[in-house]
Structure formats: structure tokens, C-alpha cells
C-alpha positions as a Markdown table, in Angstrom:
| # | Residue | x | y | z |
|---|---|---|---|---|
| 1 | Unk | 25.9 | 190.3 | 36.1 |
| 2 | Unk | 23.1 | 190.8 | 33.0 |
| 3 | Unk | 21.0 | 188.9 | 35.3 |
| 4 | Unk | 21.8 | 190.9 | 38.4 |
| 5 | Unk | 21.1 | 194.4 | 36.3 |
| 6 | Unk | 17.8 | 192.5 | 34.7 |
| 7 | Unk | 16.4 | 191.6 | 38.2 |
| 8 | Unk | 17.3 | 195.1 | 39.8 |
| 9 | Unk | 15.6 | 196.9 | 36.9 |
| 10 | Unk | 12.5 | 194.8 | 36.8 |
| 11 | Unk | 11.9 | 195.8 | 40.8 |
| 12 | Unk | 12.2 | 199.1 | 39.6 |
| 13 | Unk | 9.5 | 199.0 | 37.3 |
| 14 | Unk | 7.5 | 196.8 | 39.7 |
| 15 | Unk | 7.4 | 199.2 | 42.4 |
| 16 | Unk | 7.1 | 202.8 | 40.1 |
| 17 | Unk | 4.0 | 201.0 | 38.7 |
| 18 | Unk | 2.4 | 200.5 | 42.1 |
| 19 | Unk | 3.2 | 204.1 | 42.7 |
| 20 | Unk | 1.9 | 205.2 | 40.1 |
| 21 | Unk | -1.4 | 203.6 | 41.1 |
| 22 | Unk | -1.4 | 205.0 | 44.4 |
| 23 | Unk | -2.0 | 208.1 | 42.7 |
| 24 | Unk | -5.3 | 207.9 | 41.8 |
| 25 | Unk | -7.7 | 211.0 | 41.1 |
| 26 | Unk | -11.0 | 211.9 | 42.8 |
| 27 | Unk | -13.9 | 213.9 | 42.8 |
| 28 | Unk | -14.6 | 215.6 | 45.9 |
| 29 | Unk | -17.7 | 216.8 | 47.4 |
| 30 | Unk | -19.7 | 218.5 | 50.3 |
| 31 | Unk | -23.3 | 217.7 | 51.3 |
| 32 | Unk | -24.2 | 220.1 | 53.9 |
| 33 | Unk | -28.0 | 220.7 | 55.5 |
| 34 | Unk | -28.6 | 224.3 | 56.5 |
| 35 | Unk | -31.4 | 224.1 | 58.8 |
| 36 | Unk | -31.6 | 227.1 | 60.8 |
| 37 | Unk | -32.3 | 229.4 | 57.8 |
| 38 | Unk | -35.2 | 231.0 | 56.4 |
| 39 | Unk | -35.9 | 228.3 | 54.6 |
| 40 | Unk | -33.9 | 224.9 | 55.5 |
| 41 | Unk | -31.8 | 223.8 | 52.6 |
| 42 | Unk | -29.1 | 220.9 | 51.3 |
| 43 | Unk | -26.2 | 222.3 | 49.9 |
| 44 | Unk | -23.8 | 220.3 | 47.7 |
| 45 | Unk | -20.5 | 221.2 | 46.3 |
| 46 | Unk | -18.3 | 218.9 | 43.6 |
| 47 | Unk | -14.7 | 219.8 | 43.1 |
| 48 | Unk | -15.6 | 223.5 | 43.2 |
| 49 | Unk | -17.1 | 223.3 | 40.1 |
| 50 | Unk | -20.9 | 222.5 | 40.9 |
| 51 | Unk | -22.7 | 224.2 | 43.6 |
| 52 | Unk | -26.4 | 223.6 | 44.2 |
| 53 | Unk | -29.1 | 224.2 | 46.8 |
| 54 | Unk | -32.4 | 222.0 | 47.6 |
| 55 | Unk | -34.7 | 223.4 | 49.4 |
| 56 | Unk | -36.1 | 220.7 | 52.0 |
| 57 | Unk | -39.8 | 220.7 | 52.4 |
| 58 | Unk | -41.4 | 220.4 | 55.7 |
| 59 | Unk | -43.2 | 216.6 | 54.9 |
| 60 | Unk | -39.6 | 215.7 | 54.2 |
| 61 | Unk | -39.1 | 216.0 | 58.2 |
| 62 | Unk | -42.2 | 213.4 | 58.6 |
| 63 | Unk | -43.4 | 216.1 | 61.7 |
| 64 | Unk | -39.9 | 216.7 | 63.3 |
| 65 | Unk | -38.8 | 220.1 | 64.0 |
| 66 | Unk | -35.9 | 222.1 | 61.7 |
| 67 | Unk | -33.3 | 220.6 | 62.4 |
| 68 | Unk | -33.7 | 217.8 | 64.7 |
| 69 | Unk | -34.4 | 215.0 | 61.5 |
| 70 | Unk | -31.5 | 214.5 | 60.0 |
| 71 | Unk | -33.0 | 212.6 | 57.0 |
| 72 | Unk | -33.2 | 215.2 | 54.1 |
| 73 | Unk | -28.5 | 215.0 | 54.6 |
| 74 | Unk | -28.7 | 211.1 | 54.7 |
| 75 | Unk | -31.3 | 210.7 | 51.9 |
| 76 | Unk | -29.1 | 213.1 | 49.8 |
| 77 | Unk | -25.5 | 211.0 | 50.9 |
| 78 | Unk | -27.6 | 207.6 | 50.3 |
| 79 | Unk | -28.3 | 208.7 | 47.0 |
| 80 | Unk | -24.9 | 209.9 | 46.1 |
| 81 | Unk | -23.5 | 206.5 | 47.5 |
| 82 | Unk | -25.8 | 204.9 | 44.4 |
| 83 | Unk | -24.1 | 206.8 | 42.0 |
| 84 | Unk | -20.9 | 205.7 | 42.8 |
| 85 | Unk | -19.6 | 208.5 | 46.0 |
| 86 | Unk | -17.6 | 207.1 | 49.3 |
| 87 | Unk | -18.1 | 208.9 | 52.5 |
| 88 | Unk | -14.7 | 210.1 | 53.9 |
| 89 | Unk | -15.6 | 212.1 | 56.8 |
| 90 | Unk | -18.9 | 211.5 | 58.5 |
| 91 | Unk | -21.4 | 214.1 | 59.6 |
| 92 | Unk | -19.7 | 216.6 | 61.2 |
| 93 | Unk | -21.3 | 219.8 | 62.8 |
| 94 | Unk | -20.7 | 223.6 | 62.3 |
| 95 | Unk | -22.0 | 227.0 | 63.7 |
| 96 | Unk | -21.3 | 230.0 | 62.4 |
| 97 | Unk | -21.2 | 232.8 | 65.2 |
| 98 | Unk | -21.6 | 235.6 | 62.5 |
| 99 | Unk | -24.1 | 234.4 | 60.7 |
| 100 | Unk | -26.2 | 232.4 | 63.1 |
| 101 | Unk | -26.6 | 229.5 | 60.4 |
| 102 | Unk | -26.0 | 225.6 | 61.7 |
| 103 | Unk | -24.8 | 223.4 | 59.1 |
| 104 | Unk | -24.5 | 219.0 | 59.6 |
| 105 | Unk | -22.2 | 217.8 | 56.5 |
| 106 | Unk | -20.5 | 215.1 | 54.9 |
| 107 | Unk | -17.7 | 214.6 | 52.8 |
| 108 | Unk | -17.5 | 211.8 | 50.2 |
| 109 | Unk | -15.3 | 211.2 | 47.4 |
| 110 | Unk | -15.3 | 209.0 | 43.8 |
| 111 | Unk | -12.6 | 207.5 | 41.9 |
| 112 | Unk | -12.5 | 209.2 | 38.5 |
């Protein structure tokens, strides 16, 4: 019976502890490019905290139009992913009628 109760509790413990890890905590963050403003800008956000804009210079778009090179968002994700970031949602396109402002964005996250 000692044995029984032994057995029982240790599958207890086993599967809190894997529960336990299934909790892990990330950081969160959104990359956006805002092309069809004034001045064409990424936009990145981490866990609400940090907010910052980069302005995106025309020789960054090698010649392309605003908006139709997507490299200054991927150079920024790329970059991100070296330090550590996973992309969970992939670029993903927005309008905003109000406004009149496009934005292409990713979300990534990183294990704290």
C-alpha cells in the first residue's frame, strides 16, 4: 500500500513539474513599417514598455518605391532574430481608413 501511495505521489509531482514548465514567460513584440506616411518609418513595440520609431531612408529601398520593398521590416525582424526573438505571426497587413496610414508587421516573441 506505501508503495501504491509512493508511486501515485511521485506521478503527481512528475506531471505538476511539466506544468509548471509549460508556463514559461515571454517578451512580446511588434515590428511594424509605416510606409505611406510623411516620412516612412519602422515602428517597434516590447511588452508595452519600449516604443521606438526608425525613420527608413530612401537608399534603404535600393530604388523601389515607398512601400513596395519590404526590406527595411525584414532587415529589422532579421536582426531581432540574432538577438534571440521568434516570429509568431508573419507579416500581416493593415489599413487604417481614418488615418490613411498602411502598416506590414510582425510579431515575435523571446523566452525570458
Amino acid at each position: 500500500m506505501k508503495l501504491k501511495s509512493f508511486v501515485v505521489t511521485g506521478a503527481i509531482l512528475i506531471a505538476g513539474m511539466s506544468s509548471i514548465k509549460a508556463q514559461d514567460k515571454y517578451d512580446l513584440a511588434v515590428v511594424s513599417y509605416q510606409y505611406d506616411t510623411p516620412k516612412p518609418h519602422i515602428v517597434f513595440s516590447i511588452n508595452g514598455d519600449k516604443f521606438e520609431t526608425q525613420d527608413v531612408e530612401k537608399d534603404e529601398l535600393q530604388g523601389k518605391v515607398w512601400g513596395i520593398s519590404m526590406n527595411p521590416i525584414i532587415k529589422r525582424v532579421n536582426k531581432m532574430q540574432n538577438e534571440g526573438w521568434e516570429v509568431v505571426g508573419g507579416l500581416e497587413y493593415s489599413y487604417n481608413v481614418s488615418t490613411g496610414v498602411t502598416q506590414m508587421y510582425y510579431n515575435l516573441k523571446k523566452k525570458r
